[in-house]
C-alpha positions as CSV (number, residue, x, y, z in Angstrom):
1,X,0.0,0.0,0.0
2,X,1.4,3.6,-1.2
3,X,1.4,6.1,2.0
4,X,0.7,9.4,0.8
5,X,2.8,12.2,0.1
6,X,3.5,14.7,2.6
7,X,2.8,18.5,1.7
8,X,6.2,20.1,2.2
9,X,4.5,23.7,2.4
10,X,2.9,22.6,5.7
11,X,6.6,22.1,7.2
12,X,7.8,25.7,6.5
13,X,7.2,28.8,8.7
14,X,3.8,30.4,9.5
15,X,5.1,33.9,7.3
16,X,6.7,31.6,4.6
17,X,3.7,29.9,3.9
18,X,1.2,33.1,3.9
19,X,4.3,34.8,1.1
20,X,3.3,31.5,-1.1
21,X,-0.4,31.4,-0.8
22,X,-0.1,35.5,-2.2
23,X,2.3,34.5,-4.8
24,X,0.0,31.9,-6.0
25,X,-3.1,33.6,-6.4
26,X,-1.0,35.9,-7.8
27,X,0.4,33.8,-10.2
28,X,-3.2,32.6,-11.1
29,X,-4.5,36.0,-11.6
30,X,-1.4,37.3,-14.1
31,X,-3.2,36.2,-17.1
32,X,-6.4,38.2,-16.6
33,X,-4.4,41.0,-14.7
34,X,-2.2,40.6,-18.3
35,X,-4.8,41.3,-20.4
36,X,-6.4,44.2,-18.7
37,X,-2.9,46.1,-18.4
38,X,-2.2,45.5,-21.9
39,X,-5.9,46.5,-23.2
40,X,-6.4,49.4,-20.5
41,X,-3.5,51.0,-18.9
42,X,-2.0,50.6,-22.5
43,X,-4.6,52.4,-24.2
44,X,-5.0,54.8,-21.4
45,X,-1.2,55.4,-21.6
46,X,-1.1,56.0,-25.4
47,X,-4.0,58.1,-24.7
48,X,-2.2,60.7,-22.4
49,X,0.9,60.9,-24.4
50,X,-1.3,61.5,-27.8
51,X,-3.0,64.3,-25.5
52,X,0.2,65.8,-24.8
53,X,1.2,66.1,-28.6
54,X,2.7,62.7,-29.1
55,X,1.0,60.9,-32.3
56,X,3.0,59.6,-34.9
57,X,0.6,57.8,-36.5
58,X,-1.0,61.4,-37.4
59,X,2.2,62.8,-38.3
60,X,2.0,64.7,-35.3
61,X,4.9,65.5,-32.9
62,X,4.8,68.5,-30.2
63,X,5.4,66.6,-27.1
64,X,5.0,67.7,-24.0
65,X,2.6,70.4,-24.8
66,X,-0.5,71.3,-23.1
67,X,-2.3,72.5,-26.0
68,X,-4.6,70.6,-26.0
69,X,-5.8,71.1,-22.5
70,X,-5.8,74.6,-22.7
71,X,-7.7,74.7,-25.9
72,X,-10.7,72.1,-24.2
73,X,-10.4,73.8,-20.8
74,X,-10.9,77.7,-22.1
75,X,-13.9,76.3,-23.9
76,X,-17.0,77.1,-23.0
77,X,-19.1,74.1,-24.4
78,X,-16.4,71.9,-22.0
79,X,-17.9,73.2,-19.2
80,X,-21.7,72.7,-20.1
81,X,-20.7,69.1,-21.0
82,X,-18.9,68.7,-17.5
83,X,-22.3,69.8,-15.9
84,X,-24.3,67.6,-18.6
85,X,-22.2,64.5,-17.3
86,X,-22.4,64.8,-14.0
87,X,-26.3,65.6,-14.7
88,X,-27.0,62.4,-16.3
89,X,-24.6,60.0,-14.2
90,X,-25.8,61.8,-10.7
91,X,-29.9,62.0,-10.8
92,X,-30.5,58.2,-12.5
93,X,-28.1,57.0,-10.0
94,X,-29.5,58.8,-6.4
95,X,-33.5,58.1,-7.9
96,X,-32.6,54.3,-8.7
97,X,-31.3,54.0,-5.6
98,X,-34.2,55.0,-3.6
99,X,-36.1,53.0,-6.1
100,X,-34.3,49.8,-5.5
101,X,-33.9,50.5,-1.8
102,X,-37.7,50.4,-1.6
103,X,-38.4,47.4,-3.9
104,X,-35.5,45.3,-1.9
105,X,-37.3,45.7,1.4
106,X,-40.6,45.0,-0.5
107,X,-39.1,41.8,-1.7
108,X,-37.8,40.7,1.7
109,X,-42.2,40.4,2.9
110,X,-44.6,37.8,1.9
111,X,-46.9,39.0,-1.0
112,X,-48.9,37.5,-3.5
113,X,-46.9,36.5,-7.0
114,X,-43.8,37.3,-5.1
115,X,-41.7,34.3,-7.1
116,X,-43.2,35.8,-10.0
117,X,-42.5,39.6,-9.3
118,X,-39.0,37.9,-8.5
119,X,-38.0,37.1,-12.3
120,X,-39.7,39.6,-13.9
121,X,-38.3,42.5,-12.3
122,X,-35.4,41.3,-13.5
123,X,-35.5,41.3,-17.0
124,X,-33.8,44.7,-18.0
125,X,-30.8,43.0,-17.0
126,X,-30.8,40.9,-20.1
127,X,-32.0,43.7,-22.6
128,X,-29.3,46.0,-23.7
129,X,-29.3,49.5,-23.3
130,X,-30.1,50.1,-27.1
131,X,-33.1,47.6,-27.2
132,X,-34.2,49.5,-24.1
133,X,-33.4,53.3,-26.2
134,X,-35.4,52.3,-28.9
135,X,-38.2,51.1,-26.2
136,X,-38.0,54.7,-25.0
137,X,-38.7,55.9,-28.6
138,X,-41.4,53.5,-29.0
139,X,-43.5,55.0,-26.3
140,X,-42.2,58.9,-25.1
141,X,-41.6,60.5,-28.5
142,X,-43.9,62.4,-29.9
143,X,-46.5,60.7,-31.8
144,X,-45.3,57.2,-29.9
145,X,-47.4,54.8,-28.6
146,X,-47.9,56.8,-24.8
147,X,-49.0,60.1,-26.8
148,X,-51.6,57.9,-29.2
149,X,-53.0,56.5,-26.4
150,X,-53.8,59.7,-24.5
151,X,-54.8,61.4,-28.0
152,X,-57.3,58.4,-28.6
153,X,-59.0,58.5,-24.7
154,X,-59.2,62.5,-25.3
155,X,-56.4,63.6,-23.1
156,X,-54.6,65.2,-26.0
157,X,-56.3,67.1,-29.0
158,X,-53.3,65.8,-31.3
159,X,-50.3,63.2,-30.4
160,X,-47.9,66.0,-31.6
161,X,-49.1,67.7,-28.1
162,X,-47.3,65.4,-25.7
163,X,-44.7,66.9,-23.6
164,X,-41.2,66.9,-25.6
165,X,-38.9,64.7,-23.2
166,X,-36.5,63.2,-25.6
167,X,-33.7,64.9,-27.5
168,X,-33.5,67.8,-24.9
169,X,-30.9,68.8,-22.6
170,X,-33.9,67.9,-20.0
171,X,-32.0,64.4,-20.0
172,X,-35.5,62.9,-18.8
173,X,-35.1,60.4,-21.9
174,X,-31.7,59.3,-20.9
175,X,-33.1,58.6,-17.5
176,X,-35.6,56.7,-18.5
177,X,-33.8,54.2,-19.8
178,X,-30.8,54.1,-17.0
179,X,-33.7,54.0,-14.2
180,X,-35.3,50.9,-15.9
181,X,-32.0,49.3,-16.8
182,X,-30.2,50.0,-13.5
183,X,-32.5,49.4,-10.9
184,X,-32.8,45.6,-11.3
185,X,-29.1,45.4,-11.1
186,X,-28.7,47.8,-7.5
187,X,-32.1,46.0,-6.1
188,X,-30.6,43.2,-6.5
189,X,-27.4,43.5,-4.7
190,X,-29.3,45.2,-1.9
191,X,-31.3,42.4,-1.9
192,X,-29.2,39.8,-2.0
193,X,-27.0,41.5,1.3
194,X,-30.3,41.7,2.8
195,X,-31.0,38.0,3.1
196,X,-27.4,37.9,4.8
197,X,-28.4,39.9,7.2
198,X,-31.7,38.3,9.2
199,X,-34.4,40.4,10.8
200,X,-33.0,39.8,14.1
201,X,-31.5,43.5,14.7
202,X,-34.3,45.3,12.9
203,X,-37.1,43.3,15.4
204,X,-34.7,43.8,18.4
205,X,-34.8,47.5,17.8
206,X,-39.1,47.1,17.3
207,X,-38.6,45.6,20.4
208,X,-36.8,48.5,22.0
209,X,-39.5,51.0,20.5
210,X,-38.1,52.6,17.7
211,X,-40.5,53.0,14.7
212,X,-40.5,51.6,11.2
213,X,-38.1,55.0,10.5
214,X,-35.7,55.1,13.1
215,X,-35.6,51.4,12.5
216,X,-34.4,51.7,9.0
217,X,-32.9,54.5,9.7
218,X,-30.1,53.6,12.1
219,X,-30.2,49.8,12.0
220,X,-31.0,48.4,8.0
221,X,-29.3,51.4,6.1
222,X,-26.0,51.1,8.0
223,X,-26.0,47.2,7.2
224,X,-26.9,47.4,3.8
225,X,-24.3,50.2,3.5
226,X,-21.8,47.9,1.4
227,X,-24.8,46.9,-1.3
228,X,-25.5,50.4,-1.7
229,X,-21.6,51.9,-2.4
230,X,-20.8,48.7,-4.7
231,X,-24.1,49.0,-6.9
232,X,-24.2,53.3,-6.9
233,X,-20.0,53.4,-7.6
234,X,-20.8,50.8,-10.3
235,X,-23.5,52.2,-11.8
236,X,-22.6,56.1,-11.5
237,X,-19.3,55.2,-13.1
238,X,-21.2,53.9,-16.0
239,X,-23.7,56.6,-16.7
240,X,-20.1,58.5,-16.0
241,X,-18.3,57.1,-19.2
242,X,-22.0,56.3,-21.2
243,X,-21.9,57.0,-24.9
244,X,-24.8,55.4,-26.8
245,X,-27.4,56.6,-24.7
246,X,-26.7,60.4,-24.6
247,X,-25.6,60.2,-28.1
248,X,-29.1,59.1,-29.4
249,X,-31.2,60.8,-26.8
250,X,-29.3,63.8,-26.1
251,X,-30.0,67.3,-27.3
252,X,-27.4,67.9,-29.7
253,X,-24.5,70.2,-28.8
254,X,-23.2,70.7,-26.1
255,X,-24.1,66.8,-25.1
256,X,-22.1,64.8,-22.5
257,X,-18.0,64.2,-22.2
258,X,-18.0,60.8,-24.3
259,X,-19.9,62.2,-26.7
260,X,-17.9,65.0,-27.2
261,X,-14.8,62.8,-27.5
262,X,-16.0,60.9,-30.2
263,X,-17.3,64.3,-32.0
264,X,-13.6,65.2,-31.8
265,X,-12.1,62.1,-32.8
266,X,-15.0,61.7,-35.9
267,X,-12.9,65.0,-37.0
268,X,-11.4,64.5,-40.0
269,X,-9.0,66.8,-38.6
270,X,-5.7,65.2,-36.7
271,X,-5.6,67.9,-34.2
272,X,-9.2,67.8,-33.3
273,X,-8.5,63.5,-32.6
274,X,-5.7,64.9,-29.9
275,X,-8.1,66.7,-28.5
276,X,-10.5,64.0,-27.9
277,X,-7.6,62.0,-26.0
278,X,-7.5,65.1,-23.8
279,X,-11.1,64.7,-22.9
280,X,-10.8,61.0,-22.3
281,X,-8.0,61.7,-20.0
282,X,-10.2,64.3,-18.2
283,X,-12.8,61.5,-18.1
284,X,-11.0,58.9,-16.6
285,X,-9.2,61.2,-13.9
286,X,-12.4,63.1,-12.9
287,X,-14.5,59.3,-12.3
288,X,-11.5,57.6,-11.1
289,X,-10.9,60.3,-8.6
290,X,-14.7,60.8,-7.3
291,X,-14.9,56.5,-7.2
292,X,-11.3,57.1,-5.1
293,X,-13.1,59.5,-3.0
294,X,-16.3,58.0,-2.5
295,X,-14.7,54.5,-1.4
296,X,-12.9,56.6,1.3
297,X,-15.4,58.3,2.4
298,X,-17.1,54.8,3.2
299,X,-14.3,53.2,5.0
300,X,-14.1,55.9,7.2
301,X,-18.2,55.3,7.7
302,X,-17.3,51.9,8.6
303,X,-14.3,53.0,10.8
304,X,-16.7,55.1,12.9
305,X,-19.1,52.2,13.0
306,X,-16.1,49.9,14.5
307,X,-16.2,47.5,11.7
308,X,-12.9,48.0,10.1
């Protein structure tokens, strides 16, 4: 009979042994870590020596400069498309996640055609966002299906009189379709730290005589705290970096950052395509430093709380 083999990492010291479990998940992780250094930080790289004059490829060699910069920063229409950005990312993201607060308690009581409500609430997840743009088309433009309805019960004296709420600086088209698209995804990760969680603090606190307000207040909101930062920095920095949906239900110029960038790099006009790396880089910086932000802001919430 064969004995088996004994593990020679178990024999080696306590510190040894933790150095080889990092090196091997390390070692596991170097292909994807590969991949997305070579497809992101390289492109991001190129990007921010191409914004600071540096393109060959378009016969174009001033670097350093910060031409380009100056040119985007002096501009006025930069600074409405700053606002637009942040306009579009901010409100979908702070109204879908009071929406998805409130349907992720709902989901945690007993109701009728709960298992149903459970799958269908979920379906924008597997509908893209341009299936769900032309959705928005369908029914809120004028003359869609929404404006024939009300024209044919009498509400409306023609379907041309519905209110205008796509292809306007408004946004309310755009936020349409993030709301319906990203509240599935934040209920459920609410959700699913809720059923971690157990009504045994939130009855305890019932029990101590604090109301349905103060209960949520200052015991469930502080637990579902990490659900709520991973599913708002997630989705922010989406509506953050968005192209597709601004650019089809936007109002036209001055629209959001993305946009802009591809305007600039459509340009037929090498220069203008420089100038469009400039706004990426302000792109990346700007969400990368708010998500930066935002994170630390949290752990020091948690750090007050004891629990880190």
């Amino acid at each position: 009979m064969e004995l088996p083999k004994a593990n020679p990492i178990k024999h080696l010291p306590q510190a040894r042994r933790r150095w080889l479990g990092r090196f091997r998940i390390a070692l596991m992780l170097a292909p994807a870590m590969a991949v997305l250094v070579v497809l992101y930080l390289g492109a991001l790289v190129l990007a921010f020596l191409q914004s600071l004059g540096y393109a060959p490829l378009y016969q174009i060699n001033t670097f350093p400069t910060l031409h380009y910069y100056q040119d985007l920063f002096s501009s006025t229409g930069f600074w409405q498309s700053v606002f637009y950005t942040f306009y579009y990312a901010l409100i979908p993201t702070f109204v879908g996640l009071i929406l998805s607060i409130y349907l992720a308690l709902t989901l945690r009581k007993r109701f009728a055609l709960k298992r149903l409500f459970q799958y269908v609430y979920k379906l924008p997840l597997m509908i893209p966002y341009l299936v769900g743009v032309s959705l928005t088309i369908l029914l809120f433009s004028n003359g869609g299906i929404i404006a024939r309805v009300l024209h044919l019960i009498g509400i409306i004296d023609n379907p041309v009189e519905f209110p205008r709420i796509l292809y306007d600086h408004s946004g309310l088209g755009i936020m349409i379709v993030y709301i319906w698209k990203q509240v599935p995804f934040m209920t459920l990760i609410i959700y699913s730290v809720l059923l971690g969680l157990g009504p045994e603090s939130e009855e305890a606190a019932t029990t101590l005589g604090a109301n349905p307000w103060q209960t949520f207040w200052y015991v469930t909101l502080p637990q579902i705290m990490p659900g709520i930062i991973t599913g708002t920095a997630i989705v922010f920095a989406f509506n953050f970096g968005s192209f597709e949906t601004p650019f089809i239900l936007g109002g036209g110029f001055p629209n959001t950052l993305p946009v802009e960038a591809w305007r600039a790099f459509d340009d037929p006009e090498p220069a203008r395509r420089l100038g469009a790396m400039a706004i990426v880089m302000v792109i990346s910086v700007v969400s990368g430093g708010l998500l930066y932000l935002y994170i630390a802001w949290y752990r020091r919430f948690e750090k007050r709380r004891g629990r880190v």
